[in-house]
N, C-alpha and C positions, 0 to 999 in steps of 0.2 A: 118383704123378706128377700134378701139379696140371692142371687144362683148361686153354687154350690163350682167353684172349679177343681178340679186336679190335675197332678201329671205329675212324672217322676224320675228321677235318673240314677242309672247303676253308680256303686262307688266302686266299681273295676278301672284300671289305666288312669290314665289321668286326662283332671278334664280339663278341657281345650278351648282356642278361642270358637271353634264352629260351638260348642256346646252353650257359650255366654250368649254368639251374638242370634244363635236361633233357636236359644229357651228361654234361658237366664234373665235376661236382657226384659225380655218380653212378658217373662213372669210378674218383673219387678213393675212393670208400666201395667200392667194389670191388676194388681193384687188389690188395689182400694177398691177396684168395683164389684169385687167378688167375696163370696167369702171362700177364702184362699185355702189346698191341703196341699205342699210342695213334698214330696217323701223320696227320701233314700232307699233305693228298693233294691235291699239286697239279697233278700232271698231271688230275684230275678240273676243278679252275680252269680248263686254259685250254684249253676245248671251247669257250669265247666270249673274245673277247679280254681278255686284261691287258695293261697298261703293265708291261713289263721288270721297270723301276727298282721300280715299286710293289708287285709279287708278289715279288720279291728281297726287300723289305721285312717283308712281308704275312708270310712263310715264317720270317722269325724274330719278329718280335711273336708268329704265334699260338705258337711254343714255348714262349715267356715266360711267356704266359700259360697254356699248358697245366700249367708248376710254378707258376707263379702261384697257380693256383685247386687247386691240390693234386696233380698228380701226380706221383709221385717217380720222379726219373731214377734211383735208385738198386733201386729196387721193380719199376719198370717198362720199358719200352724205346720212349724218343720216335723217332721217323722220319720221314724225307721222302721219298715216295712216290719221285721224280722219282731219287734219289739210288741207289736199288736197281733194276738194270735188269730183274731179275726179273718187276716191275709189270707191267711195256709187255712185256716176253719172252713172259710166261702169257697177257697176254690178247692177244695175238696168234695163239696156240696154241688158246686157247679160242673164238676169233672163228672160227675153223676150222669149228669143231662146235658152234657156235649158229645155230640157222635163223635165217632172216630174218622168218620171218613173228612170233618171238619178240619179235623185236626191235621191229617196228613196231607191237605193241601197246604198250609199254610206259606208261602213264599219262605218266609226263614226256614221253616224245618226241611223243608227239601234242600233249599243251598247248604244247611251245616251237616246233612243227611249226605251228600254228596261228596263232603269233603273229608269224613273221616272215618273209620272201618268200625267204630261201636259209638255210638250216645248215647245218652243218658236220656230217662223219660221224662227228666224234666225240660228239656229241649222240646218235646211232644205237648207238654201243658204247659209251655208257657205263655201261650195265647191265654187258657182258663185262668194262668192266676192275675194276668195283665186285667183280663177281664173281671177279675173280685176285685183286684188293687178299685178298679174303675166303681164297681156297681155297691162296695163295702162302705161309698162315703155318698150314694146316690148321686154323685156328682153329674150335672146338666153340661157340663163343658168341661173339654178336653185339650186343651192346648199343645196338639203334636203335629210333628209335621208329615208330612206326604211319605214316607217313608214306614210311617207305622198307621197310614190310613186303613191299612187291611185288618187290623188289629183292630179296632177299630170298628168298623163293620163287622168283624167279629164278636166284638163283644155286644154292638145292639143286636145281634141274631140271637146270641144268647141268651141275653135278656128278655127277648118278643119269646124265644119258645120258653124260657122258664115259667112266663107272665102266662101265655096262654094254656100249659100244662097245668100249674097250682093258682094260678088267680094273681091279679095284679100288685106286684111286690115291688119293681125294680124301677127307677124314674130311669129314662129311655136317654142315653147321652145325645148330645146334638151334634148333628153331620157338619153345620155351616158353624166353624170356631173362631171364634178368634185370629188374625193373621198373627201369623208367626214368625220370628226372624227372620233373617237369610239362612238360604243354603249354603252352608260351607264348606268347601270341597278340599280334598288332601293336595297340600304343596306340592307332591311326587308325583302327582296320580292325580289334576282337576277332573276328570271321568268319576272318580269315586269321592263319598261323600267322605268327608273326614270323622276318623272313627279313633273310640279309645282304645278300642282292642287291637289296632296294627301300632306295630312296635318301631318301623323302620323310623329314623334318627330326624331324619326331614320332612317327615307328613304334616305333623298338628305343631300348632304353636299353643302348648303350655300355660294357662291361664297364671302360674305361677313361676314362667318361664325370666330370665335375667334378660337384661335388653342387649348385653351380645349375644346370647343364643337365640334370640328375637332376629338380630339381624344376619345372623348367619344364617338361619332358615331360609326365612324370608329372599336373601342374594343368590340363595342356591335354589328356589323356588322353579320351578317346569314353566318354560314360558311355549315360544316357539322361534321359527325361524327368523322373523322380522326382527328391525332394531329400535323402532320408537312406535309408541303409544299409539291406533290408529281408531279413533272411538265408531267407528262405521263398521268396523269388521275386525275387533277383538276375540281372538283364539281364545281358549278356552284355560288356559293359563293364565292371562292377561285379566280375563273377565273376572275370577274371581279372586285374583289380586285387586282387582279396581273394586270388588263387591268389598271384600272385608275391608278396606283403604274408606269406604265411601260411610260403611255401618260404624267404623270408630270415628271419625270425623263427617261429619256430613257437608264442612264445604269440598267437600275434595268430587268434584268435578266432573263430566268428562270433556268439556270445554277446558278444566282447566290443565287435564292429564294429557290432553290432543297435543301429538309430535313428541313428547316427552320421551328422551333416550329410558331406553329398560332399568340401565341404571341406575339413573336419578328418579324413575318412577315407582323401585321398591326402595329405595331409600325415604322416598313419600310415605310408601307403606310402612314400614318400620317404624316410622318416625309415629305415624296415626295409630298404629296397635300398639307400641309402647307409653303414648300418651295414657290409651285407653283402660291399660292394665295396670300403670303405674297406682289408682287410686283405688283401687283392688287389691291389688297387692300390699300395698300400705293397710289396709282395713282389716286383710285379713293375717297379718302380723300381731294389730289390735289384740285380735278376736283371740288368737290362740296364743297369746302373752299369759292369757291363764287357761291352762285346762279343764278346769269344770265348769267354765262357763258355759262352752258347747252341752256338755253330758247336761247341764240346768237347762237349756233350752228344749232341747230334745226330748226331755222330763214334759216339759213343760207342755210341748205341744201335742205330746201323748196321752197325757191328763183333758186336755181339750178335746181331743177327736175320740176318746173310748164311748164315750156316749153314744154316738152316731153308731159306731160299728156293733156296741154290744145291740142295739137295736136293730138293727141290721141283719144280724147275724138271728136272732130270737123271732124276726119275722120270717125269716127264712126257712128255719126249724118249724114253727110253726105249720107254714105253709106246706112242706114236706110231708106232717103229720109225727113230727120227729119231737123229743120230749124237751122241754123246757121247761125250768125251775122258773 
């Protein structure tokens, strides 16, 4: 019996090349040896508000793009969070038997606790329902990156106290995953990780972006003060221009990028990301040439996963001493 993986991504902003080349990317070269659950997980979006019409939206573009960039509806089982009540059921059960004082350490909720004068208490459990997303499909593997390792940890703490409170229910995710893409860090800003939710005009490049606004990004990209390529002691602008230049093309070098004018070395880059999204973007034209092929997929792979989760969920209750038909 094959392991069980998940992992998932909001359909807020749009998604980007950092999100292809350190999930997407990596989901797809994995999915045969797993058995696969990729989900749109929106009820995780709207801890802050969305527009209706534009996360209705938002929730089929990113499936598009999830076979877009390779996963196979056939191999694997797309999903939308929101669509399985299980989600919201478990971590309402699991909110039960999470301290609070858990919760208010969590690295995200103090940073967005910081940043704005009222939150919402779904910003406070969105660790618990990260942690249902996770423990609702018993998945053994996790494929995220360093970023939501806390999360993570989170959720197997969760899990060991649920397991040793009611008796062992939860298969325990594993700490050592799968490697994961590159880290992709924003054009404006290589210090921070590039994000869907920053708005400004030149951070992310657009997995559905045109190949002039590709190169325009890209020319107007944060280097630093030097003029040519120097692969001994690249700045941190330079470096993850060379990381994403390296992940869409893999002869690109740093033998072969050494001495290269800045110029001609995001022109390289450009040149390699545009490649790399060209047949992405062509696929995913395909895909949404008719619209209910997504809504059938999405069907499709929600009929596949209820099994697991109504079990799930019924052993949980169970375990609880809570009533089940």
């Amino acid at each position: 019996m094959r392991a069980r993986v998940f992992s998932g991504i909001q359909p807020s902003g749009q998604l980007h090349i950092g999100n292809y080349l350190g999930a997407l990317k990596n989901w797809a070269e994995i999915q045969g040896r797993y058995e696969s659950i990729f989900c749109i997980v929106d009820l995780h979006a709207i801890t802050v508000y969305q527009s209706p019409a534009e996360l209705s939206k938002k929730i089929r573009e990113t499936a598009a793009l999830f076979v877009a960039a390779g996963i196979d509806p056939e191999q694997s089982s797309i999903v939308v969070q929101s669509s399985i009540s299980g989600h919201a059921e478990l971590a309402w059960l699991l909110t039960c038997v999470a301290p609070l004082g858990w919760l208010q350490r969590m690295t995200q909720f103090k940073s967005k606790a910081e940043k704005q004068e009222t939150i919402g208490d779904g910003i406070l459990q969105y660790p618990v329902l990260m942690a249902a997303d996770i423990l609702l499909y018993q998945a053994s593997i996790v494929p995220v990156g360093e970023d939501q390792s806390q999360h993570l940890e989170f959720t197997r703490d969760l899990a060991q106290r649920f397991n040793s409170l009611y008796g062992e229910t939860f298969v325990m995710p594993a700490t050592n995953l799968p490697a994961v893409g590159a880290r992709i860090m924003g054009l404006d800003d290589p210090a921070q990780k590039m994000s869907k939710s920053e708005t400004s005009a030149g951070h992310a490049i657009g997995l559905l972006d045109e190949p002039k606004a590709i190169q325009k990004k890209i020319a107007r990209a944060t280097t630093d003060s030097q003029s040519a390529v120097d692969p001994g002691s690249m700045g941190p602008g330079i470096a993850n221009l060379f990381t994403i230049a390296q992940a869409c093309d893999g002869s690109i070098t740093k033998d072969r990028v050494a001495g290269m004018r800045y110029g001609d070395f995001k022109k390289l880059v450009a040149e390699a990301v545009i490649a790399r999204l060209e047949p992405i973007q062509r696929r995913y034209r395909e895909i949404t040439d008719d619209p209910s092929h997504i809504d059938q997929l999405l069907e499709a792979g929600k009929e596949r996963v209820l099994p697991i989760t109504h079990d799930t969920v019924a052993k949980v209750k169970r375990a609880m001493g809570l009533f089940v038909r």
